[in-house]
C-alpha positions as CSV (number, residue, x, y, z in Angstrom):
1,X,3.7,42.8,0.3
2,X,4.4,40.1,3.1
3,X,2.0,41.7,5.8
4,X,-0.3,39.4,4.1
5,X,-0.6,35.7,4.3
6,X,-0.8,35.2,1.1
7,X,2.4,37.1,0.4
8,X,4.2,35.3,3.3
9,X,3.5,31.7,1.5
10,X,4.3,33.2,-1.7
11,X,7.7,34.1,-0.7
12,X,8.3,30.9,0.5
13,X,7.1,28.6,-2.5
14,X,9.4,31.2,-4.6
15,X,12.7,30.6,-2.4
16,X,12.2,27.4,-2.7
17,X,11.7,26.8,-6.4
18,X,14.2,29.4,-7.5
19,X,16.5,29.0,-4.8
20,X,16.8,32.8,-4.2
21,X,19.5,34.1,-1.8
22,X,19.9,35.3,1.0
23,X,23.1,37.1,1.4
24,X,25.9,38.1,-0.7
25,X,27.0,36.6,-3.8
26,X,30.6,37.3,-2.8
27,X,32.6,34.5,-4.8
28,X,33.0,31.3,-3.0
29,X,35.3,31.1,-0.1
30,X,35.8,35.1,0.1
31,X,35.4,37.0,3.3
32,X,35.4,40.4,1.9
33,X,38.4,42.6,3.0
34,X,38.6,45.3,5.8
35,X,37.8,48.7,4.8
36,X,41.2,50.1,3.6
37,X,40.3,53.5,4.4
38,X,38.1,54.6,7.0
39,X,36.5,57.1,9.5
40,X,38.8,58.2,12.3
41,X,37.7,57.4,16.0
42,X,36.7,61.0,16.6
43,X,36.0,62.0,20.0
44,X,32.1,62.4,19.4
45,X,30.3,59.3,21.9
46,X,27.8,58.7,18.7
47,X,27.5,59.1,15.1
48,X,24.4,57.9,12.8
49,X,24.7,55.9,9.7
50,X,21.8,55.4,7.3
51,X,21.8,52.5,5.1
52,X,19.2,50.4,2.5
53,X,19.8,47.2,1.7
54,X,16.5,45.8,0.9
55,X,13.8,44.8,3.4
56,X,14.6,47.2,6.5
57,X,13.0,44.5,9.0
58,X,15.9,42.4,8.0
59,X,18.9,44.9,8.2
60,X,17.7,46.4,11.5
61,X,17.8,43.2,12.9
62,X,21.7,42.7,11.8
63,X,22.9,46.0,13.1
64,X,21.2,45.6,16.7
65,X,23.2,42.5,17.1
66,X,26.5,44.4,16.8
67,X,28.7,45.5,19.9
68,X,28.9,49.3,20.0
69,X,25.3,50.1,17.7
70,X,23.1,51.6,20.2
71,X,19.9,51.9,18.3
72,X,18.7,51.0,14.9
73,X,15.7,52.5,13.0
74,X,13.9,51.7,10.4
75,X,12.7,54.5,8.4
76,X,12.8,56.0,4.7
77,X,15.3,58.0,2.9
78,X,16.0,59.4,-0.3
79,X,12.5,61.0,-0.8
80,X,10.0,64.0,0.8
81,X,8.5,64.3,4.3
82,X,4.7,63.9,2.2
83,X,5.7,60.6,0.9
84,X,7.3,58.9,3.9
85,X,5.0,56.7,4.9
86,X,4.7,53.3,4.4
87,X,1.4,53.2,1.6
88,X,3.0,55.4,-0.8
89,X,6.9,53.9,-0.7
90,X,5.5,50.7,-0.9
91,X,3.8,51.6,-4.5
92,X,7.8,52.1,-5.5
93,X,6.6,55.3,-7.0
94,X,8.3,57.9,-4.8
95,X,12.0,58.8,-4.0
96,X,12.1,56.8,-1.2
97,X,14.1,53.4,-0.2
98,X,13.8,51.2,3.2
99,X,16.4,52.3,5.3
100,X,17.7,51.9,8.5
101,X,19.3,54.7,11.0
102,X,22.5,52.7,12.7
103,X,23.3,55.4,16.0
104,X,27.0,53.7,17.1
105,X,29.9,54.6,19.2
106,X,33.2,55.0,17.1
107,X,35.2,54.2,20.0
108,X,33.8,50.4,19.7
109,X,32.8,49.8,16.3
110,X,33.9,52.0,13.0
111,X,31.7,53.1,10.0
112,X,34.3,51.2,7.5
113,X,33.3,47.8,9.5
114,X,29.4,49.0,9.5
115,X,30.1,48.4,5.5
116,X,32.2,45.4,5.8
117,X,29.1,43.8,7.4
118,X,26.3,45.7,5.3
119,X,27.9,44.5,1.9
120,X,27.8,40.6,3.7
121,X,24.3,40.4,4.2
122,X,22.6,41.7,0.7
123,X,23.3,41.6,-2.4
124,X,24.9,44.6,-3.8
125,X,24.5,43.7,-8.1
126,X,20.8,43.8,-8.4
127,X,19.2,46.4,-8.9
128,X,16.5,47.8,-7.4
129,X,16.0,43.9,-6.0
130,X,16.9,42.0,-3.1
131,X,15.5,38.5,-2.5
132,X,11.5,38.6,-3.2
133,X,11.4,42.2,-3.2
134,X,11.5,44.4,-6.2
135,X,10.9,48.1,-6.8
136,X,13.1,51.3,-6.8
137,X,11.7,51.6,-2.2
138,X,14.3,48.1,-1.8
139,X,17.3,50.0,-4.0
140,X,20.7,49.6,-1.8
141,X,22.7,52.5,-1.0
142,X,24.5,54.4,1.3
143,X,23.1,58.0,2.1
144,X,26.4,59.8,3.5
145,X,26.2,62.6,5.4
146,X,29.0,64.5,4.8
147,X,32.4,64.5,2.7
148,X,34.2,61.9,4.6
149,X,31.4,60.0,4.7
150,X,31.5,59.5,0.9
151,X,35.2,59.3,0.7
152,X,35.1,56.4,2.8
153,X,32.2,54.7,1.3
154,X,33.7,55.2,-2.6
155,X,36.4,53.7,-1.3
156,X,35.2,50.6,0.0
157,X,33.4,50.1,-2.9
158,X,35.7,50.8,-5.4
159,X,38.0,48.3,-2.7
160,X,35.5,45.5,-3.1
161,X,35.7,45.9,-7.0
162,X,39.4,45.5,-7.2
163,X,39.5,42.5,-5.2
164,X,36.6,41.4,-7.5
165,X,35.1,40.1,-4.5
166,X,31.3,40.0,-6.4
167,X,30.8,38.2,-9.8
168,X,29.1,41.0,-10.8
169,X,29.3,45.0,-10.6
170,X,28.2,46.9,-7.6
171,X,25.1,49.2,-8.1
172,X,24.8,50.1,-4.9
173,X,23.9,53.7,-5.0
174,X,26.1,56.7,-2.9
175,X,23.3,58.9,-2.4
176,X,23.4,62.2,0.1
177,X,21.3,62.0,3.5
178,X,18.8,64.7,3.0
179,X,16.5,63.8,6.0
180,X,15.6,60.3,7.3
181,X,11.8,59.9,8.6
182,X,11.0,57.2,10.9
183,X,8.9,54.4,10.0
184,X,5.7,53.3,11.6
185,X,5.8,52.3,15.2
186,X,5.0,48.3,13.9
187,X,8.2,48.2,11.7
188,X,10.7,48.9,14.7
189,X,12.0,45.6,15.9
190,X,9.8,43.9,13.4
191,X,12.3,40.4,13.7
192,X,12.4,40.7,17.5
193,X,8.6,41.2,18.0
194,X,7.5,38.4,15.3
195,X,10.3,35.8,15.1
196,X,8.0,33.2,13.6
197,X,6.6,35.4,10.8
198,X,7.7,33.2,8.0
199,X,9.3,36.0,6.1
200,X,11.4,36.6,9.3
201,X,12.4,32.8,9.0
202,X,13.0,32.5,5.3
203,X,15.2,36.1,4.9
204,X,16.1,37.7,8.3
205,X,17.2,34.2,10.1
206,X,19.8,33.2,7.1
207,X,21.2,36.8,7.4
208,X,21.5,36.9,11.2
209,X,23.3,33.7,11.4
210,X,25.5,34.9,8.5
211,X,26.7,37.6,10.8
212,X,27.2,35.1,14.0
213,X,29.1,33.1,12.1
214,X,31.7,35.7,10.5
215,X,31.4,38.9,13.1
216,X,31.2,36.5,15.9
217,X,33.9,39.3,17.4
218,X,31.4,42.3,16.7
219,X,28.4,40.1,18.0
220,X,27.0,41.7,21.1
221,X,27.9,39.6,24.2
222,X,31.3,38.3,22.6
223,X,32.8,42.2,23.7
């Protein structure tokens, strides 16, 4: 994939022949809307979140910039503990998708705006692609936890699709959390600890500036 050289120059040549996103296709001029319905405040200091939207190197990096997201993960979901490992998602042949584990404060930032911002920085109409990578491992969807969870997240989506805010239908998956397995250690903080990696440049940087620009209120710092 793009640990190798090869790959990383690939990816480039691509993006710039095809001109490949790298964000939403939200139609032009649209900030997509605030959750209508969301998760109340609780009184519980954390709750966890686990999300795919592609690459996970690039959509850890988003979260850990927001105000109130404590830690981000990047792991697997969807598939067994025998398959979680890096080798064997990355053949697409098992259950699994890149995924991140978003631990965050409801007090400070709520799920409903964790989705606002998710469904910014991919595209939610392809399927089982986003940007270079293809394969059922980069699928986007949310892996809900519990009841509310997927109340919340239906509704969002079903939100988006009224207000037409995409050109095209959302196939982004509501799939329950059966167990999230870390990655390995080299995938955690993958944009932080290789900034110049040219698939960090070409896909993580456009998506990290996406969110300065339009949460520059949830960006950590602006609290």
């Amino acid at each position: 994939m793009r640990v190798s050289m090869w790959r990383s120059i690939l990816v480039v040549v691509l993006a710039g022949v095809v001109g490949l996103s790298c964000g939403t296709p939200a139609r032009a001029g649209h900030e997509l809307p605030k959750a209508a319905v969301d998760l109340p405040a609780g009184k519980e200091e954390s709750r966890t979140l686990v999300l795919a939207g592609g690459c996970f190197w690039c959509v850890e990096a988003v979260f850990e910039r927001l105000a109130g997201v404590t830690d981000v993960t990047s792991g697997y979901a969807g598939g067994t503990a025998e398959t979680a490992t890096y080798e064997l998602v990355s053949s697409g042949r098992t259950d699994h998708a890149e995924s991140v584990r978003i631990t965050y404060d409801p007090s400070k930032i709520s799920y409903g705006t964790l989705l606002r911002v998710f469904f910014t920085i991919f595209d939610p109409t392809t399927l089982d692609r986003q940007g270079p990578d293809a394969g059922r491992q980069y699928r986007t969807a949310i892996f809900y936890a519990n009841d509310e969870e997927r109340r919340v997240a239906g509704a969002y989506i079903k939100q988006l699709e009224e207000a037409k805010a995409f050109e095209k239908p959302i196939v982004t998956a509501l799939e329950p959390l059966k167990a999230f397995y870390p990655a390995e250690g080299y995938h955690q903080d993958f944009v932080r600890h290789h900034p110049d990696h040219s698939y960090v440049l070409q896909w993580a940087v456009p998506k990290l500036k996406k969110v300065n620009e339009m949460f520059k209120e949830l960006v950590k710092g602006a609290e």
